[in-house]
C-alpha positions as CSV (number, residue, x, y, z in Angstrom):
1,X,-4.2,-6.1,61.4
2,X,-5.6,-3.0,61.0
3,X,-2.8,-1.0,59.2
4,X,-2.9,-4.3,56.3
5,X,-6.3,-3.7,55.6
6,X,-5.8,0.1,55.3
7,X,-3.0,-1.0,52.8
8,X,-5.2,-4.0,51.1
9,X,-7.7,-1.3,50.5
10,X,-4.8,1.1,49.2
11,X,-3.4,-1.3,46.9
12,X,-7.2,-2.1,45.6
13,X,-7.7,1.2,44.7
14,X,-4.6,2.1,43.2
15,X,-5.8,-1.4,41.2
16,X,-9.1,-0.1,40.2
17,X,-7.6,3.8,39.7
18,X,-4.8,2.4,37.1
19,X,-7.5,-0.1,35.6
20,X,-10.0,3.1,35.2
21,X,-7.2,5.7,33.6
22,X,-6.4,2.4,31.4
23,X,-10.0,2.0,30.2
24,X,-10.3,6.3,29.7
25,X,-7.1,5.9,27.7
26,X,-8.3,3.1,25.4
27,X,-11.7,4.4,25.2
28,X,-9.8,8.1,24.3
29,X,-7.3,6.6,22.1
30,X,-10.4,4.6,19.7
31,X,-12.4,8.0,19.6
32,X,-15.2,8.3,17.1
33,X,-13.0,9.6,14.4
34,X,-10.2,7.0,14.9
35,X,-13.4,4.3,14.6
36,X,-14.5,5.3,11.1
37,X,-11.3,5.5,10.0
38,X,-10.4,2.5,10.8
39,X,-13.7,1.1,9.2
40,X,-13.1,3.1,6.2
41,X,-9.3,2.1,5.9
42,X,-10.3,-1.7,6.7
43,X,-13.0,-1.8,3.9
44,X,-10.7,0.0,1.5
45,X,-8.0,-3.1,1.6
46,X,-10.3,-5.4,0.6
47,X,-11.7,-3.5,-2.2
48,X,-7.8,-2.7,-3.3
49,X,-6.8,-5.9,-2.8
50,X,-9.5,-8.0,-4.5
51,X,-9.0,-5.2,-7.6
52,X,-5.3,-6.2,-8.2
53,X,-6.5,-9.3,-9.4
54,X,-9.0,-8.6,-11.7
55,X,-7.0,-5.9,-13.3
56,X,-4.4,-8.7,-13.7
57,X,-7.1,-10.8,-15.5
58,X,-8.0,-7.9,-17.4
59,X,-4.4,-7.1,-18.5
60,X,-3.9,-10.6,-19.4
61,X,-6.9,-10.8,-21.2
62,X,-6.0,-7.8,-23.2
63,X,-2.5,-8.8,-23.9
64,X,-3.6,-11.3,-26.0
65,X,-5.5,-9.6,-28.5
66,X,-2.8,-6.9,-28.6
67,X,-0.1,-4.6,-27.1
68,X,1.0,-5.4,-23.4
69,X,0.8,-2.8,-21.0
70,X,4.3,-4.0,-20.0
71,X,5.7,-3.1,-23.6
72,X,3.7,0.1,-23.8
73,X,0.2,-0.7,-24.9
74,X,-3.0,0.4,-24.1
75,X,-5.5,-1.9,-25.5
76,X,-6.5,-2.7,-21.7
77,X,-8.5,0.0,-21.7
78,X,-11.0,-1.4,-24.5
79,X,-11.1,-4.5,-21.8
80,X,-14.6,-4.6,-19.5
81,X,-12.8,-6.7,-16.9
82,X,-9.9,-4.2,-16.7
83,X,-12.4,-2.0,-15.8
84,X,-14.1,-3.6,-13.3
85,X,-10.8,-4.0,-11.5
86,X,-10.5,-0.1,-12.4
87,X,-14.2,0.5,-10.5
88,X,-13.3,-1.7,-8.0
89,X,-10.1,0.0,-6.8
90,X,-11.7,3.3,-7.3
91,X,-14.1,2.4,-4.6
92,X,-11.3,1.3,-2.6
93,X,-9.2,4.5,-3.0
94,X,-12.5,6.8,-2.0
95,X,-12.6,4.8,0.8
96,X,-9.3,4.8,1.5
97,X,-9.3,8.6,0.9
98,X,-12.2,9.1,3.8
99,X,-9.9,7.5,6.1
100,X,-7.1,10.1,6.1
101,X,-9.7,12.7,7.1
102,X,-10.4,10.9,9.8
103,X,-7.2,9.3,11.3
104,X,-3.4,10.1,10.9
105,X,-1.9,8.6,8.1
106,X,0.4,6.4,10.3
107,X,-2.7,4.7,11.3
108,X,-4.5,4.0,7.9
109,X,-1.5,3.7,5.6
110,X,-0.3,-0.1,7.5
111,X,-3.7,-1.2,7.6
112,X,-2.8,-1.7,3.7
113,X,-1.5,-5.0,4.5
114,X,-4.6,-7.2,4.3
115,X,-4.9,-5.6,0.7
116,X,-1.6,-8.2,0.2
117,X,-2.8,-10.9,2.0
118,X,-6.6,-10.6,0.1
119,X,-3.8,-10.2,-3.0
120,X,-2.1,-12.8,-2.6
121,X,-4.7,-14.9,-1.6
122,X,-7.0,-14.8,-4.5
123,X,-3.7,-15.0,-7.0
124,X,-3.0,-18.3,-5.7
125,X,-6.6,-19.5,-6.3
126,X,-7.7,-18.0,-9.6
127,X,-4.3,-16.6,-11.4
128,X,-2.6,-19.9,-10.0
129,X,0.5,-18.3,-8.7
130,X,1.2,-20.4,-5.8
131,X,1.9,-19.4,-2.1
132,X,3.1,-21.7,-0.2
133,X,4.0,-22.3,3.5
134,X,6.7,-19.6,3.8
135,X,4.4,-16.7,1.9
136,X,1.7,-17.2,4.1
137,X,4.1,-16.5,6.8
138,X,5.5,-13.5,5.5
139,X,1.3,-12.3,5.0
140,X,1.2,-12.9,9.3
141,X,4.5,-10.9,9.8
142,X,3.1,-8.1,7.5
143,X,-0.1,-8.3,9.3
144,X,1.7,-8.1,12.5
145,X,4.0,-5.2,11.8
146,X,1.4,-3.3,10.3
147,X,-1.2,-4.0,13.6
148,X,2.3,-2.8,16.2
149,X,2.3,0.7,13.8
150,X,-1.4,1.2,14.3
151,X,-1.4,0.2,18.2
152,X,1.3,2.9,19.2
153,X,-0.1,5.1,16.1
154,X,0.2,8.7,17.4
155,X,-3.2,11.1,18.1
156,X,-3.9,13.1,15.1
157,X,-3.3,16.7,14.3
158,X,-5.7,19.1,15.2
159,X,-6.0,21.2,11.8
160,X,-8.7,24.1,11.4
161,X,-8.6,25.1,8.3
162,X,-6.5,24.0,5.0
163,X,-4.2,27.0,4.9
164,X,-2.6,25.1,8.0
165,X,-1.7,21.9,6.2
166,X,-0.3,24.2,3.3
167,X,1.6,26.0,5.9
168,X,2.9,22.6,6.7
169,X,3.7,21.9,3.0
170,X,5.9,25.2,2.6
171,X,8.0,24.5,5.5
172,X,11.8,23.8,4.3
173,X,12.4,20.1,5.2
174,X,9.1,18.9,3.4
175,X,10.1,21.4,0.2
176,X,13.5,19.6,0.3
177,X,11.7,16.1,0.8
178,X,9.6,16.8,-2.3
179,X,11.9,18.2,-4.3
180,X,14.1,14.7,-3.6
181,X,11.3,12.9,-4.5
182,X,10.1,14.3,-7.9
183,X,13.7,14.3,-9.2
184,X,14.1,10.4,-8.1
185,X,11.1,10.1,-9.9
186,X,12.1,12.0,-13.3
187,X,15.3,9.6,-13.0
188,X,13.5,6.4,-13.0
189,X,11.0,7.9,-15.6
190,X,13.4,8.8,-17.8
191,X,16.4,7.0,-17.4
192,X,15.9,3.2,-15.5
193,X,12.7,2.6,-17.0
194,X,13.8,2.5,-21.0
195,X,17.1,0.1,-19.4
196,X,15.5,-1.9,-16.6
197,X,11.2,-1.5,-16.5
198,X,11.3,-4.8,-17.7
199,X,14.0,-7.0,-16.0
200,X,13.5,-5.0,-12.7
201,X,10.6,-4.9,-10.4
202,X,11.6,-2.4,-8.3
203,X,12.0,0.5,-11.2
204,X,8.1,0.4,-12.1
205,X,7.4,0.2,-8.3
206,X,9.3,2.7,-7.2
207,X,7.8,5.4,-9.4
208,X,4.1,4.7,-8.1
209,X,5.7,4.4,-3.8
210,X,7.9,7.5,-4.4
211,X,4.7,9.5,-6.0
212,X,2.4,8.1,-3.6
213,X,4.0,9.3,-0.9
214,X,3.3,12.8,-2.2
215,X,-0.2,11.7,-3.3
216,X,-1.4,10.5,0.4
217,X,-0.4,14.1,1.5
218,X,-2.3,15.6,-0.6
219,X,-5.3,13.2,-0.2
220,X,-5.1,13.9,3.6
221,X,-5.3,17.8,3.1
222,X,-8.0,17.7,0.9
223,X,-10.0,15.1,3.1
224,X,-9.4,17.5,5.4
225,X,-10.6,20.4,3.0
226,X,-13.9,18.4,2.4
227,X,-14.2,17.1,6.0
228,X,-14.7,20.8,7.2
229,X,-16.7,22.2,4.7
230,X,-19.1,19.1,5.3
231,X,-18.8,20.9,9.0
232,X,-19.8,24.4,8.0
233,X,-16.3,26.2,7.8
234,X,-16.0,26.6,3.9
235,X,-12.8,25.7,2.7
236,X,-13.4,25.5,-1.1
237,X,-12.8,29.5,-1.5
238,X,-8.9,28.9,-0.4
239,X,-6.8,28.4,-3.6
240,X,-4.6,25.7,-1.7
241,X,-7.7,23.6,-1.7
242,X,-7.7,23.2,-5.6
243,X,-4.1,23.2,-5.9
244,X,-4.4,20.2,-3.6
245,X,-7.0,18.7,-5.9
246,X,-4.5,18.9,-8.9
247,X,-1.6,17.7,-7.1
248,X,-3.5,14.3,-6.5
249,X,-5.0,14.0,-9.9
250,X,-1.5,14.1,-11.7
251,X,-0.1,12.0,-8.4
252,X,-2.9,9.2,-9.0
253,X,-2.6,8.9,-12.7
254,X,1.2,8.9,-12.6
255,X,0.4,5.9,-9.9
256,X,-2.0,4.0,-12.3
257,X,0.0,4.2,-15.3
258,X,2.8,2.7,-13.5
259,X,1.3,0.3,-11.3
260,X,-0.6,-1.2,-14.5
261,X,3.4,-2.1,-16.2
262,X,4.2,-3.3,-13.3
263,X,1.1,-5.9,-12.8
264,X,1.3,-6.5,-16.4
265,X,5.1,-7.7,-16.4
266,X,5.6,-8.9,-12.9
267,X,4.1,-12.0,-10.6
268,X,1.2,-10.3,-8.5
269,X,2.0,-11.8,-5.2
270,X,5.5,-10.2,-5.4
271,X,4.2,-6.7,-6.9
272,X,1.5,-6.2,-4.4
273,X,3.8,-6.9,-1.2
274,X,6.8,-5.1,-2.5
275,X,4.7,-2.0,-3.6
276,X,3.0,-1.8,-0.3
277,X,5.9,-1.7,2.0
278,X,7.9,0.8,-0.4
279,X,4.3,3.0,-0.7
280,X,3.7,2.7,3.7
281,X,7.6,3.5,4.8
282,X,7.5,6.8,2.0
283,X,4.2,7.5,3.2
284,X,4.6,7.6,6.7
285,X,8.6,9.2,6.2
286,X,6.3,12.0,4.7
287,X,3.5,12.1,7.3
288,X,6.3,12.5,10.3
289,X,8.0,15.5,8.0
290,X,5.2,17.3,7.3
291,X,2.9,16.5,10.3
292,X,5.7,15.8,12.6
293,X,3.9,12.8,14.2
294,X,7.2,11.6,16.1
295,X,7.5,14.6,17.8
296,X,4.2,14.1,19.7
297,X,5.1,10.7,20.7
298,X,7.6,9.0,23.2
299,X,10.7,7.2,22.1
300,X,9.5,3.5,22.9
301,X,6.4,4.3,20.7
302,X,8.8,5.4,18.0
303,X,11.2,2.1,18.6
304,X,8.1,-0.1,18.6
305,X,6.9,1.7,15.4
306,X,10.3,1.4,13.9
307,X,10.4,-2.6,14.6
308,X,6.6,-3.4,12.9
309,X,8.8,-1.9,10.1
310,X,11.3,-4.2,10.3
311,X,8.7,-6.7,11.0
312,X,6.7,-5.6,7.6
313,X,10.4,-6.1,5.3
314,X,10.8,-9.6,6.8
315,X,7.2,-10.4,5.8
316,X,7.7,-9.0,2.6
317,X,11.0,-11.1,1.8
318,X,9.4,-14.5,2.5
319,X,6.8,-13.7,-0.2
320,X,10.0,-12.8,-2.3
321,X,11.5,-16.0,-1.5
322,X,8.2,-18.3,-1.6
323,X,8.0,-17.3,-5.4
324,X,11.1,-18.4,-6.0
325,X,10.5,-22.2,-4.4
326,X,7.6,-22.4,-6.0
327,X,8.9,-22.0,-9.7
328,X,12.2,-23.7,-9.3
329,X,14.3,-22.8,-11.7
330,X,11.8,-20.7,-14.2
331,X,11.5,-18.0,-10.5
332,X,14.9,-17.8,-11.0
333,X,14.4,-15.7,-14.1
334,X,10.9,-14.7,-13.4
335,X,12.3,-11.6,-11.5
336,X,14.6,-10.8,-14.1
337,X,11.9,-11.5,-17.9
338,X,8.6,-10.7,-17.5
339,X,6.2,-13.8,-17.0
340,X,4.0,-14.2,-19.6
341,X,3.2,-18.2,-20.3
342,X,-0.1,-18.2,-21.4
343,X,0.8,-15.6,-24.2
344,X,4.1,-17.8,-24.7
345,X,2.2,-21.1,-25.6
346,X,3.7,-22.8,-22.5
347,X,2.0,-25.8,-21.0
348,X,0.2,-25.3,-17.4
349,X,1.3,-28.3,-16.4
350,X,4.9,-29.3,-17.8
351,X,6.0,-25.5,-18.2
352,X,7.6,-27.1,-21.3
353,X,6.8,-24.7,-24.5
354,X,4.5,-26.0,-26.8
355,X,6.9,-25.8,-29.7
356,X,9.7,-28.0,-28.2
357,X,6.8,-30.8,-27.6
358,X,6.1,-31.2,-31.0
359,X,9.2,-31.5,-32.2
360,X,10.0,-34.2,-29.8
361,X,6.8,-35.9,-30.7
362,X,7.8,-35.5,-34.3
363,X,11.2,-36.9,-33.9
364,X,9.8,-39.8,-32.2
365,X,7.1,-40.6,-34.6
């Protein structure tokens, strides 16, 4: 009797041991840091998101009074709701640029995805591109792949000063990574783009996810920069600070430029999810070069990263799919021709061009 209540009291405090450890390691793993940027990265979807639609509106707005950005324009820029979208997404980005001096980039970059569901959301409500049962789904699998990343997200880098990160930077397999990634660019720049930027979604977008990936490390080391000068050690009076600086100025408007075609000539609730899951797997491919996050975790939290992925491209082909049942056969070619039906006199109700239903009202008078 005795010897079970010895091992009763055993086995309770093992319990209350494993629960305690549990509690440090939760409590560890949500530190301060890893709080705000969460907050920051949280705040900055909903800004982003919200900001692909207004742009949209602006770029529609504009296209009708003059050149498209899809065919090259630029009269969106004289347009006071494209720049409200501009200011909004700014916010977002500065926001989102705080949070990668806070918390690794495999733990901001997926929290991206309620950007595409605020996206697609407000598309289907005030651009009337319609979602329907199976987008919505594929919002919930992004959502759910994106929240597996951040729960087995590892601890971030301790990093002193910014001559580390460009230590980091100079190291062979991220030269060769950027160096892959700047000539894939130049190649869509310069050769897919003149054939395909307006038949193919993917060209435009993979321009902005292949620069972005370069842009987020640069963010991240001068977030870093800022984040300890703010703390006393001065790290404006290194050179790789500033060369940091320009990095993501010419990363971020090469991202603009192209992100504005490809809203311009492409259905938002397709741009926005495609864009996010080629920017966040690039992003994070860079993060575990450069900062060699895998290397610090276990291989089940590398799996279980490696299925929100997979998680994240299922969610991302429903949306695909949903804008294809919803258009019948016009989605068909909606991929393929940019869709433009206001500025092609089409009806919002028939889809029937405007042309073709005065002829037949001719004919029959």
């Amino acid at each position: 009797m005795a010897t079970t209540t010895v091992t009763t009291a055993a086995a309770a405090t093992t319990s209350s041991s494993a629960a305690a450890v549990s509690s440090l390691s939760w409590r560890e793993g949500m530190s301060s840091d890893n709080v705000k940027g969460l907050c920051l990265a949280l705040s900055s979807s909903f800004f982003i998101g919200a900001s692909f639609i207004v742009k949209k509106k602006g770029l529609k707005k504009a296209g009708s009074s003059g050149l498209r950005a899809g065919s090259g324009g630029y009269s969106y820029l004289y347009e006071p709701l494209w720049w409200v979208g501009m200011i909004t997404m700014i916010v977002g980005e500065i926001a989102n640029f705080a949070a990668y001096a806070f918390a690794p980039a495999i733990l901001v970059t997926p929290l991206g995805a309620l950007s595409i569901i605020i996206s697609a959301a407000l598309a289907h409500i005030i651009l009337r591109e319609r979602l329907h049962l199976f987008g919505i789904l594929g919002c919930v699998l992004c959502v759910v792949g994106s929240t597996t990343i951040v729960l087995h997200a590892p601890q971030e880098r301790e990093i002193e000063s910014v001559t580390e990160v460009w230590d980091l930077a100079m190291e062979p397999a991220f030269l060769f990574y950027a160096a892959l990634i700047i000539t894939a660019a130049f190649v869509l720049i310069f050769h897919f783009i003149p054939l395909y930027g307006q038949t193919h979604i993917l060209v435009y977008i993979g321009v902005c996810s292949l620069i972005g990936s370069l842009s987020v490390m640069s963010v991240k080391a001068l977030g870093i920069a800022i984040k300890l000068t703010l703390s006393g050690m001065n790290q404006l009076i290194y050179p790789q600070t500033w060369i940091f600086t320009l990095v993501v100025a010419v990363c971020v408007l090469t991202q603009m430029n192209y992100l504005n075609k490809a809203l311009d000539t492409f259905n938002t609730a397709v741009v926005s999810p495609i864009y996010y899951t080629m920017f966040t797997t690039l992003t994070i491919l860079a993060s575990v070069i450069m900062f060699k996050d895998w290397d610090r975790q276990s291989p089940t939290q590398v799996i279980t990263e490696i299925c929100g992925f997979v998680t994240i491209l299922s969610g991302t082909f429903l949306l695909h799919k949903t804008k294809d049942l919803s258009d019948g056969l016009q989605s068909h070619l909606s991929v393929r021709l940019p869709k433009h039906s206001e500025e092609d006199g089409q009806d919002d109700v028939e889809g029937i061009p405007l042309t073709l239903r005065r002829q037949e009202s001719l004919r029959d008078s």
